[in-house]
C-alpha positions in Angstrom: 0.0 0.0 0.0 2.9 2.9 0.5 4.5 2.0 -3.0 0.5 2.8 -4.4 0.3 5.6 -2.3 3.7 6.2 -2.9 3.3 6.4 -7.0 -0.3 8.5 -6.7 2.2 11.3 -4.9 4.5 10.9 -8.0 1.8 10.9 -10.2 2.4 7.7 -11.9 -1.1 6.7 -12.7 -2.6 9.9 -14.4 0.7 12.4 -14.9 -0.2 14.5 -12.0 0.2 14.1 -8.5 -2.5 13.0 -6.4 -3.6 13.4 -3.1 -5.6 10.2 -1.5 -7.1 13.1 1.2 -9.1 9.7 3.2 -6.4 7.3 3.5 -7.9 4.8 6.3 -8.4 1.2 6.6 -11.6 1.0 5.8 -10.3 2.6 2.1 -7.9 -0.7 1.5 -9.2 -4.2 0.0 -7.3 -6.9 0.4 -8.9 -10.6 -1.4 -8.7 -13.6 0.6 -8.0 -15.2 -2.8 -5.2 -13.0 -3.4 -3.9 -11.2 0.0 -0.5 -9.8 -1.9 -2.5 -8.0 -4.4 -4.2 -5.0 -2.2 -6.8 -2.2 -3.4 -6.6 1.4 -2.6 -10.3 2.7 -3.2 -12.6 5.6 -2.7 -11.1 9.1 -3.9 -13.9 11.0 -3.4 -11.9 13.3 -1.2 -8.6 13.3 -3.7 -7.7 15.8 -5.5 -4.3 16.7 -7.7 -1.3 18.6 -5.9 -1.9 22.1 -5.4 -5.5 22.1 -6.7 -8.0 22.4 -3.2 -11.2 21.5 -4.9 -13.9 23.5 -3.2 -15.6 20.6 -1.0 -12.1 20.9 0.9 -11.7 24.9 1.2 -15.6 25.0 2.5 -14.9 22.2 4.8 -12.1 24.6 7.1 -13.7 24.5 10.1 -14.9 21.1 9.8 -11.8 18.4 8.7 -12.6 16.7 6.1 -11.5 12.3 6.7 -11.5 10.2 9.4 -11.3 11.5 12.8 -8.6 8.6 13.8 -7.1 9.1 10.4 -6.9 13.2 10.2 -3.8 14.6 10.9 -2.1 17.4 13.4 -2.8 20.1 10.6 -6.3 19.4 9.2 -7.5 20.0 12.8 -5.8 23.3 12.5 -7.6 23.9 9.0 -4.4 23.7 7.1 -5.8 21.2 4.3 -2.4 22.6 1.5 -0.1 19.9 3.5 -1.7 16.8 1.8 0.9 14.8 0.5 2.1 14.9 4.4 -1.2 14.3 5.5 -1.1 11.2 3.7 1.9 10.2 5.2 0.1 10.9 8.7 -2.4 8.6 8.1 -0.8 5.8 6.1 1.1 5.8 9.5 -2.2 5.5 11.4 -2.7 2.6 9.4 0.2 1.0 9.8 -0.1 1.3 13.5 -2.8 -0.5 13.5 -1.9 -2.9 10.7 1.5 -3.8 13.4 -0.2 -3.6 16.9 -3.8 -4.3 16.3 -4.7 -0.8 18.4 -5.3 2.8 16.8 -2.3 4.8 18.2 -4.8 7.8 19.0 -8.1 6.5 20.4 -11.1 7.8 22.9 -14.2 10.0 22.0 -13.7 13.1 19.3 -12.0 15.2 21.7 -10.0 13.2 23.0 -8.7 11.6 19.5 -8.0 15.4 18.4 -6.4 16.2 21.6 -3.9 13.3 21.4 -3.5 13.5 17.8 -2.2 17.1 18.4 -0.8 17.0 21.8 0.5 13.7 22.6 2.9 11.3 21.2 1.4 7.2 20.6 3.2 4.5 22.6 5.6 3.4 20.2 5.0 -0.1 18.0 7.8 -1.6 19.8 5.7 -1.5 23.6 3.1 -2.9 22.2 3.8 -6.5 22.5 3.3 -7.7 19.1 6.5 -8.6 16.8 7.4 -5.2 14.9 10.5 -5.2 13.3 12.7 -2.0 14.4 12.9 -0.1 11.0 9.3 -0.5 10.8 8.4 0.8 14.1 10.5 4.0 13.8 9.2 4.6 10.0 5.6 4.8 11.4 6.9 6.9 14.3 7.9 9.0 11.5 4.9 9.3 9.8 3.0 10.4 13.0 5.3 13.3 13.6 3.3 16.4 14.5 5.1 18.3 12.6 4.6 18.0 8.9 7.6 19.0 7.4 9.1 16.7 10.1 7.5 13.5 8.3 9.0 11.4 5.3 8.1 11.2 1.8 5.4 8.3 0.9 8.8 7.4 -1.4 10.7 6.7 1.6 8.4 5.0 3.4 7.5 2.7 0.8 11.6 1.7 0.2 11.7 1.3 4.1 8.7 -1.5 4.0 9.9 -2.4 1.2 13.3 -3.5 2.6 12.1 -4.9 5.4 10.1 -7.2 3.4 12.8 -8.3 1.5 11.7 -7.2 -1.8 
């Protein structure tokens, strides 16, 4: 899933960049027939790089995703960051996807709060196998900071080599 959402940031697919704007879980199939070959869908919130489509710049005081999924700057109303907001929450995912727990959790509030404020327990403390790379990649990607946080490029080679591919 981070080499697809790696290659919609490099525009790959259509010659412009994209911007997934929703990346959550819920947003991935994965067959049972064929678990290697996973779907990124719904991109009804995309839009190309540097293009805010209106249903985004109405949506300011209201962030547009996922409340688990939205990150540090949407709350803000900063939507012109979405390349790293991707990143954010492809790191939200993969949380999940290593320690089978959402790194922010609660009510609304208290999701936002953390998801500003507070740092997640890292993948390592959570008891399940996580290999080191991957651990601090998605600690990475859940930076606060924005300009802090990797490329979808990067993080893509990282799980890439530690898969072995």
């Amino acid at each position: 899933m981070a080499e697809t959402v790696a290659d919609m940031h490099a525009g790959v697919f259509c010659g412009r960049p994209i911007v997934h704007n929703d990346l959550k879980s819920k947003n991935v199939l994965v067959s049972p027939s064929a678990p290697d070959e996973t779907r990124l869908i719904d991109f009804s919130h995309s839009f190309f790089d540097g293009h805010l489509p209106p249903f985004i710049t109405d949506k300011k005081s209201n962030p547009a995703g996922t409340v688990k999924y939205s990150a540090p700057e949407k709350w803000e109303g900063d939507f012109t960051k979405g390349f790293k907001s991707d990143v954010f929450s492809f790191g939200v995912m993969a949380y999940y996807a290593s320690t089978g727990k959402y790194p922010f959790d609660g009510d609304k509030a208290a999701i936002e709060q953390s998801i500003r404020e507070a740092a997640p327990s890292p993948p390592l403390k959570s008891g399940q196998p996580v290999l080191r790379n991957t651990a601090m990649i998605i600690m990475q990607c859940l930076e606060k900071n924005p300009e802090r946080r990797p490329t979808m490029e990067h993080v893509a080679q990282v799980f890439a080599d530690s898969a072995g591919w």
